[in-house]
C-alpha positions in Angstrom: -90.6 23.1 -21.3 -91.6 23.5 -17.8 -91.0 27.0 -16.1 -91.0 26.3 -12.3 -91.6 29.8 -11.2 -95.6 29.7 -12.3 -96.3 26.2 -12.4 -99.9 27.0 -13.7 -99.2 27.5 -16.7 -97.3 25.0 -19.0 -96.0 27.2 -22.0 -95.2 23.9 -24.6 -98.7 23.2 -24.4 -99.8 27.0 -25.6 -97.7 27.3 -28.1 -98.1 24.0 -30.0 -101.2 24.5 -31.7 -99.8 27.5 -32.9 -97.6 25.1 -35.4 -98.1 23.8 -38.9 -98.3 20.0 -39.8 -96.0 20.3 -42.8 -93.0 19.0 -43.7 -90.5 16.5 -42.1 -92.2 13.0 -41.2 -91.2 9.9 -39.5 -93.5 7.8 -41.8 -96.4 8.0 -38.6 -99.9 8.6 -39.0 -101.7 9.0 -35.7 -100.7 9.2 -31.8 -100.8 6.5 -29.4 -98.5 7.6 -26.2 -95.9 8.2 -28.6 -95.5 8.7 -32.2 -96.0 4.8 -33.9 -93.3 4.9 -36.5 -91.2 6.1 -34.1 -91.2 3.8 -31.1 -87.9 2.2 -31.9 -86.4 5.3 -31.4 -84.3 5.8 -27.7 -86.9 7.9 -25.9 -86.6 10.5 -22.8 -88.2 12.9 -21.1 -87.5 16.4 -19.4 -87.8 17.7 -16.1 -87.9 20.8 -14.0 -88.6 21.2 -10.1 -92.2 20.5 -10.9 -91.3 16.9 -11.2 -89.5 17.5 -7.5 -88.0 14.0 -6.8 -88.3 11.5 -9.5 -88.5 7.2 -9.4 -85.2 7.3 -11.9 -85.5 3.6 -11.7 -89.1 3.4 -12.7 -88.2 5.7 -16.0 -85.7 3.4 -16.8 -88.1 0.7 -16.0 -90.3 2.2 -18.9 -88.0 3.1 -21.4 -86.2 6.6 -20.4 -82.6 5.7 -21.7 -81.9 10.1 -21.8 -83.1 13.1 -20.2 -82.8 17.1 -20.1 -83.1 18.7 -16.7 -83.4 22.5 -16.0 -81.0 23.6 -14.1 -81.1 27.8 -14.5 -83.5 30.6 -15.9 -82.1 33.8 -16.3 -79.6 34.9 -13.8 -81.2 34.6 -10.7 -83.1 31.0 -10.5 -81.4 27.5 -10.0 -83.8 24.8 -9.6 -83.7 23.7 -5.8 -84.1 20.0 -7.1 -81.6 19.7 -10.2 -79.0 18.1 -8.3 -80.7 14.8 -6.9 -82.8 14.8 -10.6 -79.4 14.9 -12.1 -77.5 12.1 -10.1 -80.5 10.6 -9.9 -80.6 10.1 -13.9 -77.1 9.1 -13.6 -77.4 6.4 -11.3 -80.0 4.7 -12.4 -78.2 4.4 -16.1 -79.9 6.8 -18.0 -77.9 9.8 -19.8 -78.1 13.3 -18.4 -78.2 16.6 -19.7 -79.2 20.3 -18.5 -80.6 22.9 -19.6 -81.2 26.9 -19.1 -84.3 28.6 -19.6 -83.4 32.3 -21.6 -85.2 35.2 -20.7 -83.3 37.9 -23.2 -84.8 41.0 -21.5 -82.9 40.6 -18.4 -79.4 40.1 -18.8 -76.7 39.1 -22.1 -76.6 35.7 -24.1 -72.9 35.5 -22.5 -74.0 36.2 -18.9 -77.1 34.0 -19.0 -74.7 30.6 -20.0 -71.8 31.9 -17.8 -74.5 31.6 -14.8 -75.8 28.4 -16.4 -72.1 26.6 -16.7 -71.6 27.6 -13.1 -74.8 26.2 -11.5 -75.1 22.6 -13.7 -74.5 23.1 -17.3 -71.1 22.1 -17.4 -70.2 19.4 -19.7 -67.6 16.5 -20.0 -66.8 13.7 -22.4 -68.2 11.0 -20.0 -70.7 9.3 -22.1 -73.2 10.1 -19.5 -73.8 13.6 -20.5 -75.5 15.3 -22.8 -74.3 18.6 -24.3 -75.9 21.9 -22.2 -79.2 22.7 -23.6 -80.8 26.5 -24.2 -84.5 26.8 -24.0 -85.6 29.5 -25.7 -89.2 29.9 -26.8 -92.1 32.5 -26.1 -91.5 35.3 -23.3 -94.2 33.8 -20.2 -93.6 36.5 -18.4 -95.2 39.6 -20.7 -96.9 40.7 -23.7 -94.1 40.6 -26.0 -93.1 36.9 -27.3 -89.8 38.2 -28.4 -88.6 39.6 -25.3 -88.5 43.5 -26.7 -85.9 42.4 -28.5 -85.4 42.9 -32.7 -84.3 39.7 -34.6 -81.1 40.6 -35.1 -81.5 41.6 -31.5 -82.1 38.2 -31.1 -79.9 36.5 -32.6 -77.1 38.2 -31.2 -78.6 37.3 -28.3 -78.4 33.7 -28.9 -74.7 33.8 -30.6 -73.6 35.3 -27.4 -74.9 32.3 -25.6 -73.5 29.6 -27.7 -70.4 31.3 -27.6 -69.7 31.1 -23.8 -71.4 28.1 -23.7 -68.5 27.0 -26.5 -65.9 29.0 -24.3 -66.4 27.5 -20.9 -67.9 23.7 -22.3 -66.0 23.1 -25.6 -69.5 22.1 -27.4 -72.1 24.1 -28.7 -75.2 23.9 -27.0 -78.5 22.3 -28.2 -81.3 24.6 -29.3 -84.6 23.5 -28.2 -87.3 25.9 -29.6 -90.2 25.9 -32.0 -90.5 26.6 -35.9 -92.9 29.5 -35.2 -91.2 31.2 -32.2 -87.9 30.5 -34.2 -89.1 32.0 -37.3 -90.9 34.6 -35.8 -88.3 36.0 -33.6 -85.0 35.3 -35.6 -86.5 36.3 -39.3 -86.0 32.8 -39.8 -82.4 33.0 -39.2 -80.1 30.1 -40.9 -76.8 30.9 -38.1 -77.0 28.1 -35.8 -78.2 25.1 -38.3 -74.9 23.9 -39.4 -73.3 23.5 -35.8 -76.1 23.0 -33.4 -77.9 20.2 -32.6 -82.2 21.1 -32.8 -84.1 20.0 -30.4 -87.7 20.8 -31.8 -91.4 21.3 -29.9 -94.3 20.0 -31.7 -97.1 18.5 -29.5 -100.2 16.5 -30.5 -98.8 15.2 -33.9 -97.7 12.5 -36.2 -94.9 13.9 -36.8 -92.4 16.8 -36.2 -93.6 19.4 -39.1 -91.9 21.9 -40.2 -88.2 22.7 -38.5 -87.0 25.8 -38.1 -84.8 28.1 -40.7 -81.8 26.2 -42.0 -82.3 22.8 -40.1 -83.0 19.7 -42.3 -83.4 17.5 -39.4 -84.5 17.3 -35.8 -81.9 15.7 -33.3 -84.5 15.2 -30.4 -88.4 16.2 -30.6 -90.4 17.0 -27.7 -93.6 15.2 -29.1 -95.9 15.8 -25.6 -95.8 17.1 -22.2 -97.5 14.3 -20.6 -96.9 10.7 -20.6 -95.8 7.2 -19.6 -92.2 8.8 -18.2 -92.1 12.1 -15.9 -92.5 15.5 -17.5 -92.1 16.1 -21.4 -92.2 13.5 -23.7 -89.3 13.2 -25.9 -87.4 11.0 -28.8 -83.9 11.1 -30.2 -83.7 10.6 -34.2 -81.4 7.4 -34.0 -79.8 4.7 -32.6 -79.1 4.1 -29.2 -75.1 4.0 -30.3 -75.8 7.3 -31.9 -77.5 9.0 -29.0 -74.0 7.5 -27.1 -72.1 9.3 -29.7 -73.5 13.0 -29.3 -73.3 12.8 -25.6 -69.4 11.8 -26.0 -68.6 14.4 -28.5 
């Protein structure tokens, strides 16, 4: 994901050699753009302010049918540009979601997506909009990838999110992370898989590898963060009248 405070640096792309190349596979064996076995599948992108203002039309032009916009990080950033990305998205017919950057160390799970909700994570049965999104992934801002924080830390951390994010939207928000930060900062914990929808990070493969703890599928995979469409690269794992489906309910 983009971070729009240091735009240097593009955390995704650090992390992603830092996966493995096991486990779940789309049937693909090499990269062209976007993974080959998978180009039937509805594809997106996400954006942050580094995108600034985006040709919506000329996504849609090229295949966007969703994306996921940052709206917040922490407590104290809103993206100046989230609101004309966001309509933007919308009125050129492509489905919309947000998301928040988490940064643990500076405030609660239940404060973070209380600040989210109020500045563009808000949700509603639309068919437009895609469920509120938490990024959470390696700490860019210091030395310690899990934010000083233990794994039960954590994931305490990350309940307290979903919670208020449940509380204020009615739908439990979309996880987007990566199996090693996941693993390495939860213990590997198996709390979220049953009831929220993984969004997965794995650049510069064939496939998405292996998914964190307790997931058995990926519902969208960031697959590069650089392409034919603005920002990240990303797929949903199904139809079209699926992807319709998890943005009603």
């Amino acid at each position: 994901m983009a971070r729009d405070r240091k735009p240097s640096r593009r955390h995704a792309r650090v992390i992603a050699a830092a996966l493995s190349v096991t486990a779940l596979t789309l049937g693909g064996t090499a990269l062209a753009g976007m993974p080959v076995s998978a180009a039937g599948e509805p594809k997106g992108n996400d954006v942050s302010s580094h995108q600034k203002d985006v040709d919506w039309a000329g996504a849609k032009a090229r295949g966007a049918r969703f994306v996921y916009i940052k709206a917040t990080e922490s407590t104290t950033y809103r993206s100046p540009y989230f609101s004309r990305q966001y309509n933007g998205a919308r009125n050129a017919g492509i489905l919309r979601g947000a998301y928040h950057f988490a940064v643990p160390d500076q405030s609660s799970g239940a404060t973070q997506a209380s600040y989210f909700v109020r500045n563009g994570g808000a949700w509603r049965a639309d068919g437009w909009t895609l469920p509120p999104a938490l990024d959470i992934e390696y700490n860019p801002y210091g030395k310690d990838k899990c934010y000083g924080l233990s794994k039960a830390g954590m994931v305490a951390w990350i309940k307290s999110f979903s919670d208020e994010i449940k509380r204020e939207t009615g739908r439990r928000p979309v996880i987007y992370t990566t199996a090693h930060w996941w693993n390495t900062c939860t213990g590997g914990s198996r709390a979220f898989a049953s009831n929220h929808a993984l969004w997965i990070a794995r650049h510069n493969s064939a496939d998405a590898g292996a998914l964190p703890a307790g997931w058995s599928f990926w519902t969208f995979w960031q697959y590069d963060n650089g392409g034919s469409l603005p920002g990240d690269q990303n797929l949903f794992n199904g139809s079209m009248d699926r992807l319709r489906g998890f943005a009603r309910n």
